[in-house]
C-alpha positions as CSV (number, residue, x, y, z in Angstrom):
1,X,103.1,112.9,64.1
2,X,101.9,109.3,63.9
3,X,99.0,109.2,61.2
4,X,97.1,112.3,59.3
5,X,93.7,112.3,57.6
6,X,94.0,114.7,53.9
7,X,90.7,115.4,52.8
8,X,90.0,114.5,49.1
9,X,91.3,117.3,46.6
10,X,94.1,118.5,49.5
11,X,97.7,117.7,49.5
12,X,99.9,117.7,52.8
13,X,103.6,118.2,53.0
14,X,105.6,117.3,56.0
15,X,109.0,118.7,56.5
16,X,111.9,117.4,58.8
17,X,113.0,120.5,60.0
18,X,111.1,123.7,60.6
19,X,110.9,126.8,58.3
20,X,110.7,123.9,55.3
21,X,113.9,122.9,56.6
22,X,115.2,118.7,55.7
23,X,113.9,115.8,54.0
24,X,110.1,116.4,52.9
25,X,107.1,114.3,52.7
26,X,103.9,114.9,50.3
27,X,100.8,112.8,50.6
28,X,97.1,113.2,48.8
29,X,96.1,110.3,50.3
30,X,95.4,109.5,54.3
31,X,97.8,107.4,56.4
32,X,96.9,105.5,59.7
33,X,100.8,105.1,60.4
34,X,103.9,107.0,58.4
35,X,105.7,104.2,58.8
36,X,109.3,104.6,61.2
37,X,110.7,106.9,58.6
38,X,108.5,109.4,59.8
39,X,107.1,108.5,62.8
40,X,107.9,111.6,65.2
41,X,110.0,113.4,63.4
42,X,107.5,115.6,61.2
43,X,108.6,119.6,62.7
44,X,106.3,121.4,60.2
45,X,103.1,120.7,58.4
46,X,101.5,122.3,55.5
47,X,97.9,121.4,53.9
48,X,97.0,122.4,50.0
49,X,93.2,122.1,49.6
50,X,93.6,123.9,46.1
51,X,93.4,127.1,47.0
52,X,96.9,128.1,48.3
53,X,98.7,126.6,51.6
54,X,96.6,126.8,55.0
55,X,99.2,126.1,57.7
């Protein structure tokens, strides 16, 4: 994953490994580029719109 859009009132979480696994990432805000830190190396994603996770 190179860029996300989070729609206003949602979170995202990115994890490192799968099943939640590693280093973690949380954003309420949009990015165009995650920067090299997490450029390609996002194995799971889960959104948080307010009402519980939607994966």
């Amino acid at each position: 994953m190179s860029s996300f859009k989070v729609k206003r009132g949602c979170t995202i979480t990115l994890w490192e490994h799968i099943d939640r696994g590693g280093h973690h990432f949380r954003s309420s805000r949009s990015y165009s580029y995650v920067g090299s830190g997490w450029n390609d190396k996002a194995s799971e994603a889960e959104c948080d719109c307010g009402g519980g996770a939607n994966y």
